[in-house]
SEKE-245857 format. One record per residue (C-alpha): x, y, z; residue in three letters. Coordinates in steps of 0.02 Angstrom, whole numbers, plus 50000, padded with zeros to 5 digits. Example, Ala and Ser with C-alpha at 12.3 -4.5 7.8 and 13.67 -1.06 7.14 Angstrom:
506154977550390ALA
506844994750357SER
% end
This chain:
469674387350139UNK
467814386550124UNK
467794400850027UNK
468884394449923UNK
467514378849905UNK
466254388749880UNK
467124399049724UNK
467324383949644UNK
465794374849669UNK
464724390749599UNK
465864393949446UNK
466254412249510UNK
467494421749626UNK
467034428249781UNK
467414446149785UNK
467104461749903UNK
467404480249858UNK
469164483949918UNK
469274499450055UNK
470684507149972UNK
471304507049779UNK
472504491649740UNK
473424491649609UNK
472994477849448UNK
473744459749464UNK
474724462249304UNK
475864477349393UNK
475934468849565UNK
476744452149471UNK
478084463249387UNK
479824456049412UNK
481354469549458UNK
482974464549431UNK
482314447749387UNK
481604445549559UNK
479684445949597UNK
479174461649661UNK
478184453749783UNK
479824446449876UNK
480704461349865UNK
479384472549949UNK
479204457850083UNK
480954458050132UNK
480944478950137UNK
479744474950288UNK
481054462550339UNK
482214474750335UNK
481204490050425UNK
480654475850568UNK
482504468750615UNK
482814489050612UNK
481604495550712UNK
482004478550854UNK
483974485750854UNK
483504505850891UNK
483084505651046UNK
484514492951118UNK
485694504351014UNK
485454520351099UNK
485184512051289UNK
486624523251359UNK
485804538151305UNK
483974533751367UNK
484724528251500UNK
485384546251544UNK
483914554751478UNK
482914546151597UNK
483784541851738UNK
483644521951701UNK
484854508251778UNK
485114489251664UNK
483424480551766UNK
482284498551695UNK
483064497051518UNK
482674476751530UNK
480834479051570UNK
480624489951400UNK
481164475351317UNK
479974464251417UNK
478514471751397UNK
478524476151236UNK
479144457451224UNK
477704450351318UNK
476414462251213UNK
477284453851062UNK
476994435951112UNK
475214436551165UNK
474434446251045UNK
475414435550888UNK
473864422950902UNK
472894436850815UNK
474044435450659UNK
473224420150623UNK
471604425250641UNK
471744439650530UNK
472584429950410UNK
471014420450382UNK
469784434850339UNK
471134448450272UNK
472544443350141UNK
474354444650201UNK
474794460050126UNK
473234468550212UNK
474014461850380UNK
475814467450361UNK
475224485350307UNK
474354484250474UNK
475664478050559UNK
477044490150511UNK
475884506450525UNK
475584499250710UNK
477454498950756UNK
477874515650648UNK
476594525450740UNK
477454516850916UNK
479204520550851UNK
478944539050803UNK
478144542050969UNK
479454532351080UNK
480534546550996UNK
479584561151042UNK
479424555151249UNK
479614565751377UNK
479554552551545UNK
480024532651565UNK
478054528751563UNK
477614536951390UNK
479224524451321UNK
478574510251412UNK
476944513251341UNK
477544515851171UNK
478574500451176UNK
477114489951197UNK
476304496451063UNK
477624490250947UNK
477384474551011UNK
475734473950950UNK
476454479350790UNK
477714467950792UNK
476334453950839UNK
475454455550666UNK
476934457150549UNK
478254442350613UNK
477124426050588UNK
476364435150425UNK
478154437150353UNK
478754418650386UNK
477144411850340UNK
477484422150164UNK
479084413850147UNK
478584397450189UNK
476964395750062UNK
478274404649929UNK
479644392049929UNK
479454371749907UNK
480194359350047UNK
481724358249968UNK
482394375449985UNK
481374380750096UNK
482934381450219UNK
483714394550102UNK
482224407450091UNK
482164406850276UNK
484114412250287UNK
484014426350129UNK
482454434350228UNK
483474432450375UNK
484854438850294UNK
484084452850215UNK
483344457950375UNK
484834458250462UNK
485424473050341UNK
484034482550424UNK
484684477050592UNK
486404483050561UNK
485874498550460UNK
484424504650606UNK
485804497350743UNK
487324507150672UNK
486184522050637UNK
485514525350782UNK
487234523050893UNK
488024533150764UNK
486674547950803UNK
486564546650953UNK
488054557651033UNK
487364570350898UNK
486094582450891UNK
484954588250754UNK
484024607650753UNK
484434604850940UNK
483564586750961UNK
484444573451037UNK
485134562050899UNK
484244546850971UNK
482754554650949UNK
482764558250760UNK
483394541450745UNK
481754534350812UNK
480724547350691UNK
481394545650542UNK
481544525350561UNK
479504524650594UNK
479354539550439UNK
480284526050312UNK
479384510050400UNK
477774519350348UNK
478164521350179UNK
478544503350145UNK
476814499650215UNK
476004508450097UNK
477084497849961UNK
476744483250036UNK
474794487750041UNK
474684493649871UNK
475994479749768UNK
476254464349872UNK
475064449249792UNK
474854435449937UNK
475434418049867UNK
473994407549913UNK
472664420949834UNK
472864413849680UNK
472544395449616UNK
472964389749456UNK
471734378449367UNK
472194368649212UNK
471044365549068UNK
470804348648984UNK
471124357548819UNK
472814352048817UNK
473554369548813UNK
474674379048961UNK
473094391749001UNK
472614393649144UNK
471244402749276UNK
471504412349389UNK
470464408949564UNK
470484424349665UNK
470074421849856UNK
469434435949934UNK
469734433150145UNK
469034448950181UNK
467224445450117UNK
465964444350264UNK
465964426850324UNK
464674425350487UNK
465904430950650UNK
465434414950731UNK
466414406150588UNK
467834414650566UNK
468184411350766UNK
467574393450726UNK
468924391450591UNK
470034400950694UNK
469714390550865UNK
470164373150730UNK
471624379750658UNK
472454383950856UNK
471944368050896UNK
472684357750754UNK
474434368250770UNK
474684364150972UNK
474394346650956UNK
475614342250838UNK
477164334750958UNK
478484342950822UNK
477804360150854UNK
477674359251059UNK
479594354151059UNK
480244365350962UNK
479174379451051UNK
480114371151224UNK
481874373351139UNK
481304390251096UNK
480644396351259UNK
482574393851313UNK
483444396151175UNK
482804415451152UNK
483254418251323UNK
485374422751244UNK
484534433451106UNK
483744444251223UNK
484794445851326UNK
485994448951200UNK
485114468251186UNK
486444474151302UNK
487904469851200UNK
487944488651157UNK
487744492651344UNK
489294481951387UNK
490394489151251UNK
490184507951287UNK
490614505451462UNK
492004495851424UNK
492674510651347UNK
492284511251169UNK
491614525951082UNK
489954524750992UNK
490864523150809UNK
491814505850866UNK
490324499750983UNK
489344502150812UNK
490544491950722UNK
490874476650841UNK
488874473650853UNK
488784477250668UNK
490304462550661UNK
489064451750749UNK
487484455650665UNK
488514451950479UNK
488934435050579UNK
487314430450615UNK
486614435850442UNK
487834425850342UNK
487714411950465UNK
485844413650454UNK
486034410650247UNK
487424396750275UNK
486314386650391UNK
484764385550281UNK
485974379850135UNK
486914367950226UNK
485264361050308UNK
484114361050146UNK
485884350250065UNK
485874337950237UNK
483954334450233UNK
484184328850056UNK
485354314050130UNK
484544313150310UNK
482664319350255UNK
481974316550462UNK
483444321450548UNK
484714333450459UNK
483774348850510UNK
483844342150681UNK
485764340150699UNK
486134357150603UNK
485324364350761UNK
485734356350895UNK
487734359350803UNK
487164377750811UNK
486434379150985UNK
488064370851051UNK
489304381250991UNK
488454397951105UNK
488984388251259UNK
490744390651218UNK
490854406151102UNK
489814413651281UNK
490934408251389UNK
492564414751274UNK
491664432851224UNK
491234437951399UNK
492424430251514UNK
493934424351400UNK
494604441051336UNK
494934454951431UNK
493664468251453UNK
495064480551394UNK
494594495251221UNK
496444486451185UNK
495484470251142UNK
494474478351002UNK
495004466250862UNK
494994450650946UNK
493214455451011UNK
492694459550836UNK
493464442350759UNK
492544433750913UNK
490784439950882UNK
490974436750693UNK
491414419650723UNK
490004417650844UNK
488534425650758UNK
489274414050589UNK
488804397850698UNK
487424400950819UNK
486224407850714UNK
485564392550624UNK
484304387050703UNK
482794398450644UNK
483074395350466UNK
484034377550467UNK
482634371050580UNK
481194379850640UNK
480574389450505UNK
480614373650372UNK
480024361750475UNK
478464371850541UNK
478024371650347UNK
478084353550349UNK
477084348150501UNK
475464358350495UNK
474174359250321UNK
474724375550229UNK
473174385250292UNK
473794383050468UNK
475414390450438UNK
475124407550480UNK
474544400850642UNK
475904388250690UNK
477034403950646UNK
476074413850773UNK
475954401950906UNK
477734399050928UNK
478154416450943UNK
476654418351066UNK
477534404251175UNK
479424412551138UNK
479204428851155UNK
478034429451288UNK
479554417451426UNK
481194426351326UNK
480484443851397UNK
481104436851549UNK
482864435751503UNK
483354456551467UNK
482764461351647UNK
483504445751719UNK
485104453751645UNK
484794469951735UNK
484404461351893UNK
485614450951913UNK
487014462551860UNK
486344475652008UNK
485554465152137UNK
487134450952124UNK
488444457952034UNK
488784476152087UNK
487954485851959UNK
487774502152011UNK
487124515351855UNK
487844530351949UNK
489644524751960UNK
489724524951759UNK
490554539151654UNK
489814546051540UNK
491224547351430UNK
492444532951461UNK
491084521751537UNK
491604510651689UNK
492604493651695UNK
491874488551862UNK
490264490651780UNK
490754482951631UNK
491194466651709UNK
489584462951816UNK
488614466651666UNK
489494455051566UNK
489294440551724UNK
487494443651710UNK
487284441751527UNK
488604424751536UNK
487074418351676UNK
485954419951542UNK
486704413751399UNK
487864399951413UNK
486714387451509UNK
485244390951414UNK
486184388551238UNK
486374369651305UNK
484834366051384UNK
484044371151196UNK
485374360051084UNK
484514346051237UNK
482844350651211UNK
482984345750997UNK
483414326751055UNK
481564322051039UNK
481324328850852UNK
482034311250818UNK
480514302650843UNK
479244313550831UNK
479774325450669UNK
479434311950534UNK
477814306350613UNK
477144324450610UNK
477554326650421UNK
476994311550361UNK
475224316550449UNK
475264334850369UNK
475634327450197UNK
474144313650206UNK
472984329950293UNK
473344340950132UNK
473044326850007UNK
471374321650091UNK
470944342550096UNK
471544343249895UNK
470394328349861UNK
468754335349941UNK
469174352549860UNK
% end
């Protein structure tokens, strides 16, 4: 933001030599389809990141044999490249300061390609573990960078609904890297394990849409329209270069005032306390493929049920922004709030039906698949009804890169908890016991005390969150109203 100041007090950009060739501003604002380039390269990302989350959960039979690993093993490869994830996202918002967005997500993505391809190529549990936390780091960079994209590209109004098509989007990556690599696993390729290529050839196309990303994507706050007093539409075109060499002491200055603003404001602390429980389900929700294959299905109908659910949760991702962005316009403080708390509610019983309701039989197949439609079509609101829109509304737009960050910090770093909760519980309470399962036809004994430990940590978590959104009441509206008066006072000194 000084920068910015300082641009317009001398009359001339600030501008540094790039490292690399970008392309002109004329080709990167080209429109495909009638849709800004920009947005379409940003939710390829999307796409390549909800991918690259589902591999590994996908193929956790198969790594599982490979090497040896029982449900609490598998769960702490989700936790730590969980924990990785959630305290290293603070550093999204400091890059995002000196280095535009694009810059950031090219990062980002090369990080977790580089961790996917060699989470492939592992020979011992270690070298995956290692590798896994890696993409964390990846991950770190590009999640807050992406939502803060979205948020800054949309107004208040809609906001709701870019939140659910990213999310939506993305979730064709989910489904496509999910279905993939369950698909290719029980194969093999020039006499490598399916799972394996899988990993490779996800990282080789992640890669590519880097580069894209680095060489097309225009970040919307780099440029700021000035009208002239001539009475004609021109306009001039401010270009703010982050990556120009403020003094290091500043740019942790800036950075130290922009962490502090975020984790004061009362909005964003209660809404990282919902989330703190409320991820615990998702993750746990990794073993979903687990559970299936030793049920008894093959890896073609375990591919489709979880694809079932991920479709749910796309479209339900899409529905709740709309049906939020329409309530706010009637309730403007509180319709966000009950679209999630509606949404948080319905995984207590939808939980409680999916793993202990219908019998863990491969005869159940379709009402399984109905049931996790169903399910991901009404608990998946939250994020994009809620969170997402209302983190845009609560903190001065420079700071929302930051708020982004800090609440997956805070999430991510207590959810890791939940997937090797899930393994411990099923083998330390339930029975679990990795070398009673076929390889083939799986194991129903199995099945079941998998499926109590995942129920443990989803259905009373799923009501503790739709609890935790009760104080939003108050404390939403004040928090806007404060953002809205901090951006007009910033505007006026600018």
């Amino acid at each position: 933001m000084g920068l910015f100041r300082a641009s317009l007090r001398f009359g001339s950009p600030v501008r540094s030599k790039p490292l690399f060739p970008r392309h002109s501003e004329a080709m990167k604002r080209r429109k495909l389809f009638g849709a800004s380039l920009s947005l379409i390269l940003i939710n390829m990302v999307s796409i390549m990141e909800r991918a690259d989350e589902n591999l590994l959960p996908s193929v956790y039979k198969e790594v599982s044999e490979a090497f040896n690993a029982g449900p609490s093993d598998l769960g702490y490869l989700t936790f730590i490249r969980n924990v990785v994830q959630g305290l290293a996202s603070p550093l999204a918002g400091v890059l995002v300061i000196n280095y535009d967005r694009p810059t950031v997500l090219a990062m980002g993505t090369f990080c977790w390609a580089l961790s996917t391809a060699a989470v492939g190529a592992s020979q011992h549990f270690r070298q995956v573990a290692f590798w896994r936390a890696i993409n964390g780091f990846g991950l770190a960079i590009v999640i807050p960078a992406l939502q803060s994209f979205i948020a800054d590209s949309y107004t208040d109004g809609v906001r709701g609904t870019g939140f659910g098509l990213l999310n939506l989007i993305g979730t064709i990556g989910g489904i496509g890297g999910g279905v993939l690599a369950t698909i290719m696993a029980g194969q093999q390729y020039w006499g490598v394990p399916g799972w394996r290529c899988a990993f490779i050839m996800m990282a080789t196309l992640s890669s590519l849409i880097g580069f894209l990303v680095f060489l097309f994507v225009v970040d919307p706050s780099k440029t700021i329209s000035i009208t002239h007093d001539t009475g004609k539409d021109e306009e001039k075109n401010v270009l703010i270069d982050k990556g120009n060499a403020s003094s290091v002491a500043s740019i942790w200055l800036e950075s130290w005032t922009a962490m502090k603003t975020v984790t004061k404001v009362k909005t964003f602390q209660i809404i990282v306390l919902q989330g703190i429980v409320g991820s615990l389900p998702w993750t746990a929700m990794v073993f979903f493929t687990m559970w299936f294959e030793l049920i008894g299905f093959d890896h073609n109908s375990t591919a489709t049920l979880i694809s079932l659910f991920a479709i749910g949760c796309a479209m339900g991702s899409l529905l709740g922004g709309l049906i939020a962005d329409q309530i706010s316009k009637i309730y403007p403080h509180s319709g966000r709030i009950m679209c999630a708390q509606f949404s948080a509610f319905m995984g207590i019983p939808f939980s409680w039906f999916l793993l202990k309701g219908i019998p863990q039989l491969v005869s159940s197949y379709f009402t399984f698949g109905a049931t996790l439609f169903l399910m991901g079509l009404t608990i998946s609101w939250n994020a994009t009804a809620a969170n997402g829109p209302m983190f845009a509304e609560v903190v001065p737009a420079e700071h929302r890169t930051m708020i982004y960050a800090f609440d997956r910090a805070f999430e991510g770093s207590f959810s890791s908890f939940a997937a090797p909760l899930v393994g411990i519980l099923s083998e330390k309470i339930y029975g679990y016991d990795s070398k009673s399962v076929d390889p083939v036809s799986g194991s129903a004994r199995e099945a079941l005390a998998l499926s109590k430990g995942l129920l443990s940590m989803m259905a009373v978590p799923f009501g503790l969150c739709c609890l935790f959104y009760t104080p939003l009441y108050h404390f939403f509206r004040r928090d806007r109203e404060h953002a809205r008066l901090a951006t007009l006072k910033e505007g006026g000194r600018t």
